[in-house]
MIDOSE-1310 file (N, C-alpha, C; in nm, 2 decimals, decimal comma, always signed):
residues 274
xxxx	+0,08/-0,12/+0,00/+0,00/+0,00/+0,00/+0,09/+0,12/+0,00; +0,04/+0,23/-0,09/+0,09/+0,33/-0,09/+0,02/+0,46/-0,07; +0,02/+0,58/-0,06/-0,06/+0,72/-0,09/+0,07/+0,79/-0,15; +0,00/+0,90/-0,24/+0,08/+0,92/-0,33/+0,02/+1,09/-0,28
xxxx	+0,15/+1,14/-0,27/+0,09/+1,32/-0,22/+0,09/+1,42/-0,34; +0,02/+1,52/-0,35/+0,04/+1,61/-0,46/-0,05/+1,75/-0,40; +0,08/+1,84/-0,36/-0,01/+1,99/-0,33/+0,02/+2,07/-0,40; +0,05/+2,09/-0,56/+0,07/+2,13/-0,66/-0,10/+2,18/-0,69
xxxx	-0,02/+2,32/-0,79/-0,23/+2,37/-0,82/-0,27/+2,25/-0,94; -0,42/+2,28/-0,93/-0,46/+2,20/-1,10/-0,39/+2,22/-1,18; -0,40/+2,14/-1,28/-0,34/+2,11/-1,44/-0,17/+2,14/-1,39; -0,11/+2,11/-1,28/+0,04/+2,11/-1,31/+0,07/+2,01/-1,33
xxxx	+0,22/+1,99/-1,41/+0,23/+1,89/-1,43/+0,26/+1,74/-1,34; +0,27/+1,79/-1,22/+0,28/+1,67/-1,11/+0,16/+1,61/-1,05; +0,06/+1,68/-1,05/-0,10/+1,62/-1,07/-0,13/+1,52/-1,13; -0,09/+1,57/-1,24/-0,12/+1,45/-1,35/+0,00/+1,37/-1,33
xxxx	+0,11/+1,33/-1,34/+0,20/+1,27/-1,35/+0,11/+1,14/-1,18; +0,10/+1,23/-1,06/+0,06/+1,12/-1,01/-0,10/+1,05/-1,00; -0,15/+1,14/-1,07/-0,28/+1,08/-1,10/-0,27/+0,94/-1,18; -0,15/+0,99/-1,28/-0,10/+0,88/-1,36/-0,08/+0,75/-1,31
xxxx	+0,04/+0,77/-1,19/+0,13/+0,68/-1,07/-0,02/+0,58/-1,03; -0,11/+0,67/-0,99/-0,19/+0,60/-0,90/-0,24/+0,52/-0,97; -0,29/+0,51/-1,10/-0,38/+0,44/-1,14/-0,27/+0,33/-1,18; -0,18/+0,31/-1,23/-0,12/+0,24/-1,24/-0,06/+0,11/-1,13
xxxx	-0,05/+0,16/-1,03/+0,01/+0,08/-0,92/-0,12/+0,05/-0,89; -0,24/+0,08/-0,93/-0,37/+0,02/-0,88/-0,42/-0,11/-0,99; -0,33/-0,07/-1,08/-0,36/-0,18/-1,19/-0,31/-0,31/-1,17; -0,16/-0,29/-1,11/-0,07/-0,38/-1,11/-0,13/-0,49/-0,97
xxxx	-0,21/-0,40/-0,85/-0,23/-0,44/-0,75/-0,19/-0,42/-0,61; -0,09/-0,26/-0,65/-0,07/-0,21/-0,53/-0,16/-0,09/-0,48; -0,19/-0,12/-0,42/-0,34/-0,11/-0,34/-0,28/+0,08/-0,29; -0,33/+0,17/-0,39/-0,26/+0,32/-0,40/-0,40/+0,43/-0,37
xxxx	-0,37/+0,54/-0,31/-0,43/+0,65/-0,31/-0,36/+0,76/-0,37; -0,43/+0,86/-0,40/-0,38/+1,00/-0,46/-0,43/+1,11/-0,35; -0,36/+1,13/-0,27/-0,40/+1,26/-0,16/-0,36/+1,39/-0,19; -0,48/+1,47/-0,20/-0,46/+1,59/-0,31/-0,47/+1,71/-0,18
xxxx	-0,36/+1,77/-0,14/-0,35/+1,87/-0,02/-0,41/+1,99/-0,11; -0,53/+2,08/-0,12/-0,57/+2,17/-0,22/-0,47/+2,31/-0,14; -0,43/+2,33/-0,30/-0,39/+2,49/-0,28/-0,49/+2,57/-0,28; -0,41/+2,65/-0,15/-0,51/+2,82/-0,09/-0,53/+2,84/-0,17
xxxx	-0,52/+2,86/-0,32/-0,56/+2,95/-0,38/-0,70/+2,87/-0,47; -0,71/+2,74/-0,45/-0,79/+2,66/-0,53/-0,92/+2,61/-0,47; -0,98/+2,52/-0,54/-1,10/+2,45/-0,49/-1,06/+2,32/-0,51; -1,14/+2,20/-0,44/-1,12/+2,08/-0,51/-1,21/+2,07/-0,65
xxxx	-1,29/+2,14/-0,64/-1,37/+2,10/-0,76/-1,28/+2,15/-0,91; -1,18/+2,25/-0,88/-1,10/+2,27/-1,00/-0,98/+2,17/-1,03; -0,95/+2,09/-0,87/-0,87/+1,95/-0,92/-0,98/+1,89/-0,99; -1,12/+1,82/-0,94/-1,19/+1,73/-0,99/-1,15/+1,77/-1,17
xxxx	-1,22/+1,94/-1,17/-1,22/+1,90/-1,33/-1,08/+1,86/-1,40; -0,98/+1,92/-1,36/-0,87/+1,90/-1,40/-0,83/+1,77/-1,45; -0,87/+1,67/-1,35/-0,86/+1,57/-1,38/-0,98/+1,51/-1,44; -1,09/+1,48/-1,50/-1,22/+1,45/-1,54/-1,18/+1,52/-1,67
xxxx	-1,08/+1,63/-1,70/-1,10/+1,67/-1,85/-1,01/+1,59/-1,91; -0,91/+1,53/-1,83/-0,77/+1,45/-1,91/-0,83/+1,31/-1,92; -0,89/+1,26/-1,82/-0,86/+1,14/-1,80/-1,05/+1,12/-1,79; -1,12/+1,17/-1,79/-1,30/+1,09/-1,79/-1,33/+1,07/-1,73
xxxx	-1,28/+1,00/-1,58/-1,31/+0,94/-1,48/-1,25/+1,02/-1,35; -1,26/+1,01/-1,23/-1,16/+1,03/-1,15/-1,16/+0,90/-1,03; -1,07/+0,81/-0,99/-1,06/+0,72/-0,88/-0,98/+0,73/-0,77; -1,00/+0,68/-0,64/-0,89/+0,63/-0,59/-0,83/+0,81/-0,56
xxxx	-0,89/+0,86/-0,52/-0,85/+1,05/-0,48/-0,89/+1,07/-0,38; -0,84/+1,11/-0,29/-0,92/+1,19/-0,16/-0,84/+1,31/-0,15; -0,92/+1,42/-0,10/-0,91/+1,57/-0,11/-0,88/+1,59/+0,07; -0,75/+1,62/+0,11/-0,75/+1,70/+0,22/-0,75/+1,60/+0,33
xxxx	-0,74/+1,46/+0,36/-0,73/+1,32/+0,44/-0,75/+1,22/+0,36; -0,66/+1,12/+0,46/-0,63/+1,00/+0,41/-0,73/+0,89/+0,51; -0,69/+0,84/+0,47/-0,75/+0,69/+0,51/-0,69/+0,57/+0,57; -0,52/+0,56/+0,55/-0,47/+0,46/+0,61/-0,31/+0,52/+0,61
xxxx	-0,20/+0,48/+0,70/-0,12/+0,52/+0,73/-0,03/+0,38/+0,68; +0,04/+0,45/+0,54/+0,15/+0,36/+0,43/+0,29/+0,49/+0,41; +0,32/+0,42/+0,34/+0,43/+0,52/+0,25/+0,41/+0,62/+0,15; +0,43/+0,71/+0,17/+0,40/+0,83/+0,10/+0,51/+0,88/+0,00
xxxx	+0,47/+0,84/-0,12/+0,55/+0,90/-0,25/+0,50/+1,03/-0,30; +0,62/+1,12/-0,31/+0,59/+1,26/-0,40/+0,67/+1,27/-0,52; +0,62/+1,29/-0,67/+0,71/+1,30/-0,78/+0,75/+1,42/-0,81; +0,76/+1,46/-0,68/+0,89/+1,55/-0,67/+0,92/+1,62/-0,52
xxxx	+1,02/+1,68/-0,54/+1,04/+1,70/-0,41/+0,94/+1,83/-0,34; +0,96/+1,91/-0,49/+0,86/+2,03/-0,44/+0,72/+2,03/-0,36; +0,67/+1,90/-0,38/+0,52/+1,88/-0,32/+0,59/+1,88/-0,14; +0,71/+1,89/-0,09/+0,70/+1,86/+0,00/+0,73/+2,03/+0,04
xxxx	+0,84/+2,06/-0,02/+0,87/+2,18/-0,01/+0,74/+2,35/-0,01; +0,68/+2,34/-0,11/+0,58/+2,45/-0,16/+0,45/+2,43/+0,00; +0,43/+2,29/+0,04/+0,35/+2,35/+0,13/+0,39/+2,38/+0,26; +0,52/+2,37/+0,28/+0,59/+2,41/+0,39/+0,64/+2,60/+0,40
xxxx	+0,70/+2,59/+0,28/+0,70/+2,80/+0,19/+0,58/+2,82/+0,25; +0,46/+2,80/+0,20/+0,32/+2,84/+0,19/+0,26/+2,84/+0,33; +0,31/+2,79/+0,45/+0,24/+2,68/+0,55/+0,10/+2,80/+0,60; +0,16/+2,92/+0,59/+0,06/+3,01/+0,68/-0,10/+3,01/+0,64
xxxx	-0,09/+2,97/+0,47/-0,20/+2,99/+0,42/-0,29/+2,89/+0,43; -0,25/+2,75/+0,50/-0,31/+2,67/+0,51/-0,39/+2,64/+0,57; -0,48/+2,55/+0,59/-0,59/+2,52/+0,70/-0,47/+2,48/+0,81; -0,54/+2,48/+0,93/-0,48/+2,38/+1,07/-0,49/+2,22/+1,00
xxxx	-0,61/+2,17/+0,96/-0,64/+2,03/+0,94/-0,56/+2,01/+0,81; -0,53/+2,07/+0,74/-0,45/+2,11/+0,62/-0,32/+2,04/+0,67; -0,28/+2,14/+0,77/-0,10/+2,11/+0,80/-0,12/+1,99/+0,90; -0,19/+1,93/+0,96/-0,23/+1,82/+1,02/-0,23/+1,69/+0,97
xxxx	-0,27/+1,69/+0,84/-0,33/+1,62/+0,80/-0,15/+1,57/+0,67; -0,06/+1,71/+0,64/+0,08/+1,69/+0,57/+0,18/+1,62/+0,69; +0,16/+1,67/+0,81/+0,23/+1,63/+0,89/+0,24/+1,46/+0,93; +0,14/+1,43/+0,91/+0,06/+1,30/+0,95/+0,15/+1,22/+0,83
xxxx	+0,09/+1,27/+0,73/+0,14/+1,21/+0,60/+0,26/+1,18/+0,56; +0,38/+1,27/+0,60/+0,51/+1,33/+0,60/+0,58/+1,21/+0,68; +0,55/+1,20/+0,82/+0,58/+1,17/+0,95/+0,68/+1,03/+0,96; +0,62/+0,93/+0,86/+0,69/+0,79/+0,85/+0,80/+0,77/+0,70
xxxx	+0,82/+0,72/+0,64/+0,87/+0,73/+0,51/+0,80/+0,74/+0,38; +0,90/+0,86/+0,33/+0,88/+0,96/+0,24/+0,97/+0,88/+0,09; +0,92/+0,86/-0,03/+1,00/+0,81/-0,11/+0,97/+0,93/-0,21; +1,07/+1,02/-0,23/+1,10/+1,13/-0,29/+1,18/+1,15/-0,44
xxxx	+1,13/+1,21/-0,51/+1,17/+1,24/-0,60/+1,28/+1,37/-0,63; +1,45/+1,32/-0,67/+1,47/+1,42/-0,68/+1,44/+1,50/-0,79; +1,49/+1,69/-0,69/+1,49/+1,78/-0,79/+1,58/+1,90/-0,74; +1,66/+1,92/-0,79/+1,74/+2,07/-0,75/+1,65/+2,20/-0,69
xxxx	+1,53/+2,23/-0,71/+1,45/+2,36/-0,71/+1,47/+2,35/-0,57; +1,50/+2,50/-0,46/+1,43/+2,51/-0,32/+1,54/+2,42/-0,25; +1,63/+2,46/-0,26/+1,77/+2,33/-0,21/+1,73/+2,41/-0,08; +1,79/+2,50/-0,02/+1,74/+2,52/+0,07/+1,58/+2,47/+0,20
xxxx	+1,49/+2,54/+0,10/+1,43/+2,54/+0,15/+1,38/+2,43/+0,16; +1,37/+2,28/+0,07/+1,35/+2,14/+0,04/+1,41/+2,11/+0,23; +1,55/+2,13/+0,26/+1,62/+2,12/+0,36/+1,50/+2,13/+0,50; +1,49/+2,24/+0,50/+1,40/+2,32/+0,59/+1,31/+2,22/+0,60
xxxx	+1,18/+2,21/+0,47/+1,08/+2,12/+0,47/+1,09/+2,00/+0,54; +1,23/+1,95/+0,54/+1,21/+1,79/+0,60/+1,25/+1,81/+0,75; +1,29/+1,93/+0,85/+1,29/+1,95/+0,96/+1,18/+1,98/+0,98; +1,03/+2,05/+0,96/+0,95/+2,11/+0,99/+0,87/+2,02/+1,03
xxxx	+0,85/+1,89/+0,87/+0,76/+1,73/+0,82/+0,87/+1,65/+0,95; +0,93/+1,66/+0,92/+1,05/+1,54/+1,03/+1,03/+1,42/+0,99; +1,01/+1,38/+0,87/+0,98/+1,21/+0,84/+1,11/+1,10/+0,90; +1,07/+0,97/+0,93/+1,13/+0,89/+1,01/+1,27/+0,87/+0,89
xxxx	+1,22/+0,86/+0,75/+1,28/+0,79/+0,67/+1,24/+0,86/+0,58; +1,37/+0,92/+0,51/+1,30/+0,94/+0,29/+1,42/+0,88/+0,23; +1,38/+0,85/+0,10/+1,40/+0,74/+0,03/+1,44/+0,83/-0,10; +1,53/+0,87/-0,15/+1,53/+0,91/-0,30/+1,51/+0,83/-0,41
xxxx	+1,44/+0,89/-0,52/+1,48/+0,82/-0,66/+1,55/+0,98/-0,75; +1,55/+0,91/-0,85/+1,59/+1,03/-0,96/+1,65/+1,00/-1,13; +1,61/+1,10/-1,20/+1,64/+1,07/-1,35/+1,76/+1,14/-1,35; +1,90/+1,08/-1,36/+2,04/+1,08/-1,37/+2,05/+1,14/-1,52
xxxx	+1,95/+1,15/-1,63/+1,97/+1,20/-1,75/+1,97/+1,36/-1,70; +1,88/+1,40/-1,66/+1,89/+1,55/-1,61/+1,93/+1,60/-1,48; +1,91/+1,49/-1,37/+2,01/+1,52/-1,28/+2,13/+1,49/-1,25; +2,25/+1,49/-1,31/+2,34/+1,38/-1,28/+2,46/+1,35/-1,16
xxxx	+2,45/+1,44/-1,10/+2,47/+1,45/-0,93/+2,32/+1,40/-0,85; +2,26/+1,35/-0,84/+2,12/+1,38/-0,76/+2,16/+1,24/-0,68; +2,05/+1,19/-0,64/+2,06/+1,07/-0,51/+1,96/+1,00/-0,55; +2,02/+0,85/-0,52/+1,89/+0,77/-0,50/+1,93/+0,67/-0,66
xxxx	+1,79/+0,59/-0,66/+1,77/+0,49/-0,74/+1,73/+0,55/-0,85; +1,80/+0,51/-1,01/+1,72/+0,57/-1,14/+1,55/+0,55/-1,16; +1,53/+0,70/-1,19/+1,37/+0,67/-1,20/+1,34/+0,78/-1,29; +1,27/+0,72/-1,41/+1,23/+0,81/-1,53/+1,09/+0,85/-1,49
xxxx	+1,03/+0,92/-1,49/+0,88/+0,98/-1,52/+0,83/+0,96/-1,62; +0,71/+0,85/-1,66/+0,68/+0,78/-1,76/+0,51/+0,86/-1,77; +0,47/+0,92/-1,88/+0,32/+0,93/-1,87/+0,26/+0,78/-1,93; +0,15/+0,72/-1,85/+0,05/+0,63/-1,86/-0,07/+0,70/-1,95
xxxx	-0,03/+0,64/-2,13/-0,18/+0,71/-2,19/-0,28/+0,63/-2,20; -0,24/+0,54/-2,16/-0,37/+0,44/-2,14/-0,50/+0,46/-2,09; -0,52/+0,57/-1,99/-0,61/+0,61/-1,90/-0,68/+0,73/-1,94; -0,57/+0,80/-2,05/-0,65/+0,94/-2,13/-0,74/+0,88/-2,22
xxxx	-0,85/+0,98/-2,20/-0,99/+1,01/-2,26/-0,95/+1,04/-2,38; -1,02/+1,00/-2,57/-0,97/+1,04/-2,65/-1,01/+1,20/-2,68; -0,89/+1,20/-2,78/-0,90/+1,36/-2,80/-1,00/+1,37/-2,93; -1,05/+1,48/-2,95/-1,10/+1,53/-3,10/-1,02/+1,65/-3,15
xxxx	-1,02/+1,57/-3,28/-0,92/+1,72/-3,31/-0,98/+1,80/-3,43; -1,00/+1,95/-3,34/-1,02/+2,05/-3,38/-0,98/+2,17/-3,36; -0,91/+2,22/-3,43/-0,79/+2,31/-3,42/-0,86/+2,41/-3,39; -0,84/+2,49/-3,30/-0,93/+2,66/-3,26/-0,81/+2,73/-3,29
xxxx	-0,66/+2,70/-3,31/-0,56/+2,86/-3,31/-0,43/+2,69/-3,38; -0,34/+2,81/-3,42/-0,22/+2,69/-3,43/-0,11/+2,69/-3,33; -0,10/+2,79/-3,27/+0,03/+2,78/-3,18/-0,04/+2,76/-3,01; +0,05/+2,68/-2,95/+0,00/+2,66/-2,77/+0,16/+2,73/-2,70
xxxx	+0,13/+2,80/-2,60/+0,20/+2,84/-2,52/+0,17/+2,76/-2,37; +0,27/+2,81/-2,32/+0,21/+2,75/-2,14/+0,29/+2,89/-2,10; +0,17/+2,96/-2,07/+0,17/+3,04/-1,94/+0,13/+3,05/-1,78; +0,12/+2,92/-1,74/+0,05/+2,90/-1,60/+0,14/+2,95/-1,47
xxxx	+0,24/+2,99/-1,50/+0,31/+3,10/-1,39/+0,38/+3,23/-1,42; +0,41/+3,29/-1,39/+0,50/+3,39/-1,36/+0,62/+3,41/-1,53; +0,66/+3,29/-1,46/+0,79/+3,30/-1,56/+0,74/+3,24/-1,70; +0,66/+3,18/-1,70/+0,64/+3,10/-1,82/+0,54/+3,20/-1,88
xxxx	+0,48/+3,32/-1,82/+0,38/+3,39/-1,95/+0,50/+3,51/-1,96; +0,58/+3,55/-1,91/+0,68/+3,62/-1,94/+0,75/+3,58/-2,05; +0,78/+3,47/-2,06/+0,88/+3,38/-2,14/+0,81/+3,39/-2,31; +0,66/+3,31/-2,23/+0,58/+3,35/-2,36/+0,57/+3,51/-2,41
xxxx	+0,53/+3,57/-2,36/+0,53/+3,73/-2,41/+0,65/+3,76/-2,50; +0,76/+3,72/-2,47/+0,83/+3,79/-2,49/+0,87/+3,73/-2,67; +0,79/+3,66/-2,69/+0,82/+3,60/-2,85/+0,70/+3,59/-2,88; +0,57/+3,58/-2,82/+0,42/+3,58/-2,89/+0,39/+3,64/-3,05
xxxx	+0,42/+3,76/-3,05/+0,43/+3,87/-3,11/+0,46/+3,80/-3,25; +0,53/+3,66/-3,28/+0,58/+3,59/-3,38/+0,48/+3,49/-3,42; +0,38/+3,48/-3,32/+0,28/+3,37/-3,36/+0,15/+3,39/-3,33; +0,06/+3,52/-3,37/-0,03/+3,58/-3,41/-0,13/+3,50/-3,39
xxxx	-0,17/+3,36/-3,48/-0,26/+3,27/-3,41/-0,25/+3,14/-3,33; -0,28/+3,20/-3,22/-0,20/+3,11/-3,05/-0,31/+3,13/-2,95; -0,27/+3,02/-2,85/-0,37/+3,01/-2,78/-0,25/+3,05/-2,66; -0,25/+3,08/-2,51/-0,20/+3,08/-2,36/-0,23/+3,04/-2,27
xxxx	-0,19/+2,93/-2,23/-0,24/+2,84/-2,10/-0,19/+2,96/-1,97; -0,33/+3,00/-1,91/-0,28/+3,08/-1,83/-0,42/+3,00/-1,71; -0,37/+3,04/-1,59/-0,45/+3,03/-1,47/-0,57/+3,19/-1,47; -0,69/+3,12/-1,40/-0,77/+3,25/-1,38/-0,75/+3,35/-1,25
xxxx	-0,61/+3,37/-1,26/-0,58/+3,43/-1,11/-0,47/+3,53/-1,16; -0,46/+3,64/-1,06/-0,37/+3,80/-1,11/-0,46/+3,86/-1,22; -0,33/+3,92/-1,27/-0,37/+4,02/-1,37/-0,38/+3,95/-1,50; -0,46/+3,93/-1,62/-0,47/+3,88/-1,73/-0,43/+3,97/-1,89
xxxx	-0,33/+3,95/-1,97/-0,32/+4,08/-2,06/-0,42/+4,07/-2,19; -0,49/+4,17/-2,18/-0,59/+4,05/-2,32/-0,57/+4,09/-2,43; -0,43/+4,17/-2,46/-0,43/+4,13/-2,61/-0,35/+4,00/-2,62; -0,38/+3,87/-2,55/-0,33/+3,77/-2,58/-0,47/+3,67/-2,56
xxxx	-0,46/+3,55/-2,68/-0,59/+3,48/-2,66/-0,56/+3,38/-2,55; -0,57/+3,40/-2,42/-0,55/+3,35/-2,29/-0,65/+3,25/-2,28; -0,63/+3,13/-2,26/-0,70/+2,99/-2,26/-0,70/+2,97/-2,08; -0,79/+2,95/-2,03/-0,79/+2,95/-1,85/-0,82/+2,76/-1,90
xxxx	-0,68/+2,78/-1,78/-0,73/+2,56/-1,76/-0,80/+2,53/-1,60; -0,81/+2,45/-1,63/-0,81/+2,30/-1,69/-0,88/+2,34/-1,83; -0,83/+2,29/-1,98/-0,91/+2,32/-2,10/-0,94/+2,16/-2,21; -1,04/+2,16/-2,19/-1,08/+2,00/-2,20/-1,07/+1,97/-2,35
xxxx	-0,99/+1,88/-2,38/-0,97/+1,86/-2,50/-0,83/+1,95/-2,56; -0,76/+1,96/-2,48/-0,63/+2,06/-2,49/-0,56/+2,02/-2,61; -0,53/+1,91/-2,64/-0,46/+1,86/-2,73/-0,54/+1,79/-2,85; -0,66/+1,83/-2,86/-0,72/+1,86/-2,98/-0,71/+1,98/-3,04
xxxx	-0,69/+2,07/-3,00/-0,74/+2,27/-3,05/-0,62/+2,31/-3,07; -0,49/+2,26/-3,09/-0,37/+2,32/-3,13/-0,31/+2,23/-3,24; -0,22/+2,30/-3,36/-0,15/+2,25/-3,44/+0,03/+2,24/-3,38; +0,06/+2,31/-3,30/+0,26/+2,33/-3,25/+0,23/+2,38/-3,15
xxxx	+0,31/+2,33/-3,05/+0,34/+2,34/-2,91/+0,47/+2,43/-2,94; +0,45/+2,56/-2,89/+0,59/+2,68/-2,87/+0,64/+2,63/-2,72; +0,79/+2,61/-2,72/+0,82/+2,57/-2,58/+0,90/+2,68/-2,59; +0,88/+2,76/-2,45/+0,96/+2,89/-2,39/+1,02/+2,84/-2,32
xxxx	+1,05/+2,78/-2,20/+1,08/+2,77/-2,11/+1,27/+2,73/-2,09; +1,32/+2,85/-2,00/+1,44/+2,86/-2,04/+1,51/+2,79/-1,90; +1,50/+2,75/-1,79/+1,54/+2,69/-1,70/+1,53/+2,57/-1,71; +1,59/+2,50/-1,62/+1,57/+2,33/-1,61/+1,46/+2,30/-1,59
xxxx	+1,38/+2,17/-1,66/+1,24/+2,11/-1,66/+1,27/+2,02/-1,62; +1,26/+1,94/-1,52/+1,26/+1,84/-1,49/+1,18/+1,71/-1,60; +1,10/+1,77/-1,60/+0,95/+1,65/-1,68/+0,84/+1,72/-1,75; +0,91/+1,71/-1,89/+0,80/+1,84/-1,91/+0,69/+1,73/-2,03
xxxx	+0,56/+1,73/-1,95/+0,51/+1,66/-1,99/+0,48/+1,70/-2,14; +0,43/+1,77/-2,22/+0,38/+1,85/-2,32/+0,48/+1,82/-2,42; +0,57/+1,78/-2,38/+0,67/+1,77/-2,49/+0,65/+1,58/-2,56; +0,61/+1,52/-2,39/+0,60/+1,34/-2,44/+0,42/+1,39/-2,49
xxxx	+0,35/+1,45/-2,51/+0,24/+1,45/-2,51/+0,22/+1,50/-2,66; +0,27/+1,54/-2,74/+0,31/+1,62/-2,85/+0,35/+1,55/-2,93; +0,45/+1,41/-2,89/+0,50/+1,36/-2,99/+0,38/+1,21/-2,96; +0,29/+1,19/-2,86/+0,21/+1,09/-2,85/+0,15/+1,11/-2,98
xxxx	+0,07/+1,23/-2,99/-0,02/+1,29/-3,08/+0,00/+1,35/-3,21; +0,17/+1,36/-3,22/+0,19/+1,40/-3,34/+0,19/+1,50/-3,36; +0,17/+1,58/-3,22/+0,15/+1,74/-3,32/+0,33/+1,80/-3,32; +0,36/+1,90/-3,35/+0,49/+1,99/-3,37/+0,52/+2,04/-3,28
xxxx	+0,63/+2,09/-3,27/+0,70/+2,16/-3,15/+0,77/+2,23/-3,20; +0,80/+2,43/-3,17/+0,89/+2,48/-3,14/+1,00/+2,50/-3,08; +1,09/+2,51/-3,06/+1,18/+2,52/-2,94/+1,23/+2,68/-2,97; +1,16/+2,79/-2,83/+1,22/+2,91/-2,87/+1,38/+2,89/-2,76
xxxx	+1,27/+2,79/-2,70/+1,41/+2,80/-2,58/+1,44/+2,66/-2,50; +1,54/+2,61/-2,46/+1,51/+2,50/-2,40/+1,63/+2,48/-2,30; +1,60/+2,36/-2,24/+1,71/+2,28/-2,09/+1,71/+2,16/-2,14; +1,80/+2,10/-2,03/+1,82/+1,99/-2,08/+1,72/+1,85/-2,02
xxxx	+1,64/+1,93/-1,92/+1,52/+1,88/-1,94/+1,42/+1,82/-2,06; +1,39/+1,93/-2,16/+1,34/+1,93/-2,24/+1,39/+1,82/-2,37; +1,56/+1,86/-2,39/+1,61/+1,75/-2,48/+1,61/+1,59/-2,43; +1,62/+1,60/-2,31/+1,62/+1,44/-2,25/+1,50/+1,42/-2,29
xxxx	+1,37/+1,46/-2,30/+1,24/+1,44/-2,33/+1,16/+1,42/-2,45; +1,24/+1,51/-2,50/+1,22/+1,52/-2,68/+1,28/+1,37/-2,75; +1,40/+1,32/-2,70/+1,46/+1,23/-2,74/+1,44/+1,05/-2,68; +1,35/+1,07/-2,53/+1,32/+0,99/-2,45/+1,18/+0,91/-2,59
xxxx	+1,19/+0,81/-2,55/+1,11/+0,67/-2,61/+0,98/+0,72/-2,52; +0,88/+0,68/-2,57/+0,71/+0,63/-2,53/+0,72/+0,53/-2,44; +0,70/+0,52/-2,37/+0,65/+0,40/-2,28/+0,55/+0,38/-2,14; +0,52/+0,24/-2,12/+0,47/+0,30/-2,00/+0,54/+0,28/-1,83
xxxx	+0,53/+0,33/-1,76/+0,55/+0,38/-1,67/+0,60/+0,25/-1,62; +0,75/+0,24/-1,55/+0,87/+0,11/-1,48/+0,86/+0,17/-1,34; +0,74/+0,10/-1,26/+0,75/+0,12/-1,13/+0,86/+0,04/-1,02; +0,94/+0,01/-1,07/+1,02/-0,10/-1,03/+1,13/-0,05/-0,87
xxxx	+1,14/+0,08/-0,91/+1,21/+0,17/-0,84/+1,13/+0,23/-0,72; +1,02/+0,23/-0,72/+0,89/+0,27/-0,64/+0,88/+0,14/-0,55; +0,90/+0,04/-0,58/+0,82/-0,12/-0,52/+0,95/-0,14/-0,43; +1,08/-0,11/-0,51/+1,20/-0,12/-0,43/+1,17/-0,07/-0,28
xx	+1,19/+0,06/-0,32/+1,17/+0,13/-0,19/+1,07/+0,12/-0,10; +0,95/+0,10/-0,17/+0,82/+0,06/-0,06/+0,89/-0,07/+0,02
């Protein structure tokens, strides 16, 4: 038995990655939850759709408590880190309920982001035991047992494809609609994955997600993103479906990805450590 933690907002990419995890290890017969700690700034109902637009169904999820005390896997480290940064905004039963979760062994995913503060997180959590894995293609100093981030499309809902614009951006933070901005101007018919939160610029055709059927309504994925990606899912998602990709900018994230094989998800490194 496992629970698998995720306090990342909707549609990031680690949501789905363990939305992914879970249904998988539930296939196989390890008996898995997906414990979704909601960001302050969210609802659960905006995870629900998030996930109900990718995937059709939702299973095997509980929002805000668990149910049995196992091993707790995060696919990445940040889920441990961001709600510890954030802690103030949380509920009491909120940080009650990470603490609880945190408390015994943690099988972690590395990531360089928040070195510091990742540190901090695991004095605050105090878990008995964490466990690293990690992808040595992009990390190659990091700890722990090799472990690739595999998307499971087995479980995606099909797409229809009808193009509403040709170019896709991802704007869902800070840096990433900056990044976009700053080359848009070159691709006139585009869509921008942006969150319905801050300031919104509208001479840009700003797409608010979760957006159902995402990878039907676009012809090329523009990738901005100039820092390290650990796992950028959009990129294995693009070449699932065939559509094109720009590269205005990229890491070596992104080339490990672009060049990585299809497959499905080698939990082998997950079963170890449990």
């Amino acid at each position: 038995m496992i629970n698998i933690v995720c306090t990342s907002k909707p549609c990031d990419g680690l949501l789905y990655y363990s939305y992914e995890y879970c249904c998988y290890l539930n296939s196989i017969g390890v008996i898995t939850d997906l414990i979704i700690i909601t960001h302050p700034r969210f609802l659960k109902e905006d995870y629900f759709d998030a996930i109900t637009n990718k995937y059709g169904t939702i299973e095997n999820v509980i929002f805000n408590d668990f149910t049995r005390t196992s091993p707790t896997l995060v696919l990445g480290r940040s889920m441990i880190t961001l709600p510890y940064i954030d802690r103030e905004s949380y509920s009491m039963d909120q940080l009650l309920t990470l603490h609880l979760l945190f408390k015994n062994k943690i099988i972690a995913v590395y990531s360089e982001n928040h070195t510091i503060e990742y540190l901090n997180a695991l004095n605050y959590f105090y878990p008995e035991e964490v466990i690293d894995l990690c992808d040595y293609d992009i990390y190659p100093h990091g700890e722990g047992a090799h472990f690739e981030k595999k998307i499971w499309f087995d479980v995606f809902k099909p797409i229809e494809r009808n193009e509403s614009f040709k170019y896709l951006f991802n704007g869902t933070n800070n840096n990433y609609y900056k990044a976009a901005r700053s080359v848009i101007s070159k691709y006139k018919n585009h869509g921008i994955m942006i969150y319905d939160i801050g300031s919104i610029d509208t001479r840009y055709n700003n797409i608010i997600v979760p957006v159902d059927n995402l990878m039907g309504i676009f012809d090329t994925y523009v990738y901005t993103k100039k820092k390290i990606d650990p796992a950028p899912r959009l990129i294995q998602e693009c070449k699932y479906y065939n559509k094109k990709i720009i590269f205005e900018n990229t890491n070596i994230g992104a080339e490990v990805y672009m060049k990585r094989d299809l497959s499905n998800p080698n939990v082998e490194p997950i079963l170890n450590a449990i």
